[in-house]
Structures are given as structure tokens and as C-alpha cells.
C-alpha positions in Angstrom: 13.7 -6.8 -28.6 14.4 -10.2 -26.3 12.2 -11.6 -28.9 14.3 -10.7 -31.6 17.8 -11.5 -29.8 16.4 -15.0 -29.1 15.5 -15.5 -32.5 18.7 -14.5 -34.0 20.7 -16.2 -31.8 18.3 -19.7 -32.5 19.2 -18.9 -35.8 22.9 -18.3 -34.9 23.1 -21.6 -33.2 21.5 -23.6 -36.3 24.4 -22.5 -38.0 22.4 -19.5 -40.3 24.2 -17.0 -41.2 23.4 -13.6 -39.9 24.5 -11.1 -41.9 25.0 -7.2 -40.5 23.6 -4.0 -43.3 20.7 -2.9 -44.2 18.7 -1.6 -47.4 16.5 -0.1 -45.7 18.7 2.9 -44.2 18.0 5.8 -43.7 14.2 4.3 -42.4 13.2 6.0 -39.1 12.9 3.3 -36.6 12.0 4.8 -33.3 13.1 1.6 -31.0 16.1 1.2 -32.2 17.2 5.1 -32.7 16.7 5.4 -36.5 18.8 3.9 -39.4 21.8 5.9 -41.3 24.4 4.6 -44.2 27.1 3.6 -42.6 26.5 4.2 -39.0 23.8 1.6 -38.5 26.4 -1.4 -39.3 28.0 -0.3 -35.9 24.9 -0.4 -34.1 23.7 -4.1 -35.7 27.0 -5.1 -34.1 25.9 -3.7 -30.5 22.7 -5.3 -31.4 24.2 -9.0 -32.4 26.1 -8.9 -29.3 23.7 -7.5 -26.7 21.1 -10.9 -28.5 24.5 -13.2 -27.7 26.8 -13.1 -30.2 30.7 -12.8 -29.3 32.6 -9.6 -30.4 34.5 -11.3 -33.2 31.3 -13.4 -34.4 30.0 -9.6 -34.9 32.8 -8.2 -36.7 32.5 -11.9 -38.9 28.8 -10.9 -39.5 29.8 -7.6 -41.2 33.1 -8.7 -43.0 33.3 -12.7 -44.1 30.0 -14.0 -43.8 28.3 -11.4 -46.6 31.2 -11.7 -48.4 30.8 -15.7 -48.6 27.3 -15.5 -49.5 27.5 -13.0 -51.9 30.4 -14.5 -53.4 32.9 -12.2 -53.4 36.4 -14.6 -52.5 38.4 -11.5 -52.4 37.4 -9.8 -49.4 36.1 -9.9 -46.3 39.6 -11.6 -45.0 43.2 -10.4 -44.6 45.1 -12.3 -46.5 47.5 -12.2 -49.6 45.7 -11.7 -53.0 43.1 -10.5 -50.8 41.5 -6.8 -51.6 42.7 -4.1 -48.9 39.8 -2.6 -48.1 40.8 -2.1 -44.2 39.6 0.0 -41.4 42.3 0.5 -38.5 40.4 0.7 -35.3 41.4 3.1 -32.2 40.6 0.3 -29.8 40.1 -3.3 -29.5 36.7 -4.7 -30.7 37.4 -8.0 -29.7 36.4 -6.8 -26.6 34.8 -3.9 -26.8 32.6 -3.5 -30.0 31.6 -0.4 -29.8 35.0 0.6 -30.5 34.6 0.0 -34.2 33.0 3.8 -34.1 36.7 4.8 -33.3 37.7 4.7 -36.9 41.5 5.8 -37.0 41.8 5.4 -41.1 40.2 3.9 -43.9 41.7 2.0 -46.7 39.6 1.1 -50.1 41.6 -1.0 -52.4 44.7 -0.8 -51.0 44.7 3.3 -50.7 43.8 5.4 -47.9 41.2 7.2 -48.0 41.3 8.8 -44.1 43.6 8.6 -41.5 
């Protein structure tokens, strides 16, 4: 794994976007606990910041960044004209992010979903 966290974060610092998901879930992948839909994104965060990454360069990686490159210019941002697809956090991930598992409610669209 040091291997890996160095490369990603020489990668990081040559200005590459790293991007957190996965197509590959649910694969079995003993040393790092298994993939799962959904849960995994979480856990690529732990992973991006354990390599180096700060808490918000994370939370970037899984909201603004795939959203740029995948061209969608209406999410991944808060902002007005924006989609609301929102997840309200029981915590603060800026400092903590494991706390993005403490998933309070869920909005898709503008609606709520959970919560």
C-alpha cells in the first residue's frame, strides 16, 4: 500500500486528477476489506487521505473533480442553478473523513430521499 499512496499522491502533485468510485464493486479485495456499491466511496476517501491527501481534497475527489471530467456542469458544487443532490453529514469531514459514514439525510434532485 505505501507504494500505492506514493504513487497517487505523485500523481496528485502533477496536478492529475484522482478521481474516488469504482466499477469494479462488489470485487473481493482481501487487502483492502472487499469492495461494496456505495460503501467503498467512503473508504477510497480514508484511503486518499491516509496516501496524503487533505480532507476536503477527498471530498473534491468524489464530488467536483468526476463531475468536471465527465462533464456534468451541474453538479458536484453547491451553487444556484446547480442540481441538489446533497448529503447532510452528522459530523465534520473537513476534519474527520470518516465522518461522511454518518449520513444524517439524503437529497437526489432537490427531494429527500432519507433523513
Amino acid at each position: 500500500m505505501e507504494n500505492s499512496f506514493k504513487n497517487v499522491m505523485d500523481l496528485h502533485r502533477a496536478g492529475v486528477y484522482i478521481l474516488v468510485g469504482t466499477d469494479v464493486a462488489p470485487v473481493p479485495v482481501p487487502n483492502l476489506g472487499g469492495l461494496a456499491h456505495r460503501a467503498s466511496v467512503h473508504h477510497e476517501m480514508q484511503l486518499l487521505v491516509k496516501a496524503g491527501f487533505t480532507p476536503i481534497e477527498a471530498l473534491q475527489s468524489a464530488t467536483i473533480k468526476p463531475a468536471r471530467c465527465f462533464g456534468l456542469h451541474d453538479r458536484g458544487r453547491i451553487t444556484e442553478g446547480a442540481r441538489a443532490d446533497l448529503i447532510l453529514i452528522n459530523g465534520d469531514p473537513i476534519t474527520n473523513i470518516s465522518d461522511t459514514l454518518s449520513i444524517k439525510s439524503v437529497w437526489f434532485n432537490g427531494s429527500q430521499k432519507l433523513g
